[in-house]
C-alpha positions, -999 to +999 in steps of 0.1 A: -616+347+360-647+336+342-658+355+311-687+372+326-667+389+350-663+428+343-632+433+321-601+440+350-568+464+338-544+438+342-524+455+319-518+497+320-499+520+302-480+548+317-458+575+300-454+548+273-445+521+295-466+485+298-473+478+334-490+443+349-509+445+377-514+409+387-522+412+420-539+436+453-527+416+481-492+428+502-469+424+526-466+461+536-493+485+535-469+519+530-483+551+541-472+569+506-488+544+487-510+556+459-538+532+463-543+551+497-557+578+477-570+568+446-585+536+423-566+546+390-540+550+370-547+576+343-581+559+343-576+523+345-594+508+372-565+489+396-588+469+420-594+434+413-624+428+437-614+399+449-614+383+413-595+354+410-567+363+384-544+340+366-513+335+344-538+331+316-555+361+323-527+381+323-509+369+288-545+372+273-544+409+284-508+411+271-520+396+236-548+419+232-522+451+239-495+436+220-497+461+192-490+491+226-464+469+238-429+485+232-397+473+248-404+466+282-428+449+303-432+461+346-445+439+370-461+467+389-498+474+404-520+480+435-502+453+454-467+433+456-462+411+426-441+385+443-475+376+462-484+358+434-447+348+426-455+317+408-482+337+382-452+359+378-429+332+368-455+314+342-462+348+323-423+359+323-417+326+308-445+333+286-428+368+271-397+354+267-406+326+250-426+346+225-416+384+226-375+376+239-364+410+228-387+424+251-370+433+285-387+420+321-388+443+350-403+433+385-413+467+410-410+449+443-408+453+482-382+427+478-405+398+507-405+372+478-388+347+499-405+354+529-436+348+504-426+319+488-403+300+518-380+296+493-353+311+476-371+320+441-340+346+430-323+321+409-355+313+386-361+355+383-326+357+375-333+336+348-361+354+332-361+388+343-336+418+330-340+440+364-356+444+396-367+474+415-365+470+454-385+493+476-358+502+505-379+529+518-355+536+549-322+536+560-332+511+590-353+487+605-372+516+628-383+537+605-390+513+575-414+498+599-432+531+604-435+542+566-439+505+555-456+490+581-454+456+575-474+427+583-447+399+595-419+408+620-384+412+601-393+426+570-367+448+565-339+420+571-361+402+552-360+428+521-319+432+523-315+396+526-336+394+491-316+423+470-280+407+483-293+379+467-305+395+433-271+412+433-257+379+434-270+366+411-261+393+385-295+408+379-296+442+376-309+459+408-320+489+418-328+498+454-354+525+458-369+554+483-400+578+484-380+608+492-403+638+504-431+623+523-437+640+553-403+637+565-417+651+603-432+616+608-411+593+582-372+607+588-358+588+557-316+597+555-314+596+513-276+596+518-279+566+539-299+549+520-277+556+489-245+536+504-272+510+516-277+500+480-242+508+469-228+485+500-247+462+484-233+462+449-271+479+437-279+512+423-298+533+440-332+555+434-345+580+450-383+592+438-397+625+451-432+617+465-459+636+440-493+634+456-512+617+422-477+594+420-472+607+381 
C-alpha cells in the first residue's frame, strides 16, 4: 500500500476492544453477515478496494493506535483472516515479540487449511491465546445454506480445523448466529452446543442484531 493511497481502517475499536481487519476476501459468503448491509463499524470504513495490504501496513496501524491498545488484539474484519494466513502469522509474531502481555485472538470460519494446503494450527498455536470458530450449523446441509461456501466440503473442512486447535491446547471457542431467520436457516443451538463440547471446545451462541453491535 503506497503512501498516496487513502488512509484504510486496518485497525478498529469496538466496545473497547482492538480489532484487525487484514483482509475482504472469504471462503463463505454468510447470509447474516454484516458486510451484507453496511460499510462500517461505528464509522470506520471496512473495505479495502482492492488495496494491496501488508504485514507492514498492519503493525504501522497497530503502532499509531498503540496508546488505544489494551489487552487484546482480534483478528477480525470484512472478510476471513486466515485468507491472508501468512500476513496473520508475520504481525502475531510481531505483537508478541514487542507487546507479549498482550493476548492474540483470531475470529475465524475455521478453512485455514483448506487456504493454506497445509496444516498451519501448530504455528497459531504458537502465537495465538484463542481462536473463535464460526460453526454456524449443526450439519453439513444447513451450514451450506447460511454459509454458502465457495469449495465443496467446507463444513468437514471447518471441524477438521477446530479438532485440530483443540489439540493443540489452544483455547477454542466454537460459535453460532442464533436468531436469524430461523424459517430459512433451522440452526439446532442445542446441537451445536455438544458439537463444540464433543469436541473438547466451548461453545458460543450470539443472537443475530441487525447493525451486529
Amino acid at each position: 500500500m503506497s503512501n498516496t493511497d487513502t488512509k484504510l481502517n486496518l485497525v478498529y475499536f469496538l466496545d473497547g476492544k482492538t480489532y484487525v481487519n487484514i483482509t475482504n476476501a472469504c471462503t463463505n459468503s454468510c447470509a447474516f453477515c454484516l458486510r451484507n448491509d453496511k460499510d462500517d463499524v461505528k464509522g470506520a470504513y471496512m473495505w479495502h478496494k482492492g488495496a494491496k495490504v501488508t504485514a507492514d501496513d498492519v503493525i504501522a496501524q497497530i503502532e499509531e493506535n498503540k496508546e488505544k491498545i489494551k489487552d487484546e488484539i482480534v483478528f477480525c474484519g470484512y472478510g476471513e483472516p486466515l485468507c491472508r494466513y501468512g500476513d496473520v502469522i508475520e504481525v502475531a509474531k510481531y505483537i508478541k515479540k514487542t507487546s507479549p502481555k498482550i493476548k492474540i485472538r483470531i475470529n475465524t470460519n475455521g478453512h485455514g487449511n483448506y487456504i493454506a494446503k497445509k496444516n498451519i494450527v501448530p504455528i497459531l498455536a504458537s502465537l495465538i491465546d484463542s481462536i473463535s470458530i464460526s460453526l454456524n450449523a449443526q450439519n453439513e446441509e444447513v451450514y451450506n445454506k447460511i454459509s454458502k461456501p465457495s469449495f465443496d466440503g467446507a463444513y468437514q473442512a471447518m471441524l477438521d480445523f477446530a479438532k485440530l486447535c483443540v489439540e493443540e491446547k489452544i483455547d477454542t471457542t466454537l460459535s453460532i448466529v442464533s436468531g436469524y431467520r430461523a424459517d430459512l436457516y433451522p440452526v439446532d443451538v442445542k446441537a451445536c452446543e455438544e458439537i463444540a463440547l464433543n469436541l473438547g471446545a466451548k461453545f458460543r451462541a450470539r443472537e443475530w442484531i441487525q447493525n451486529g453491535y
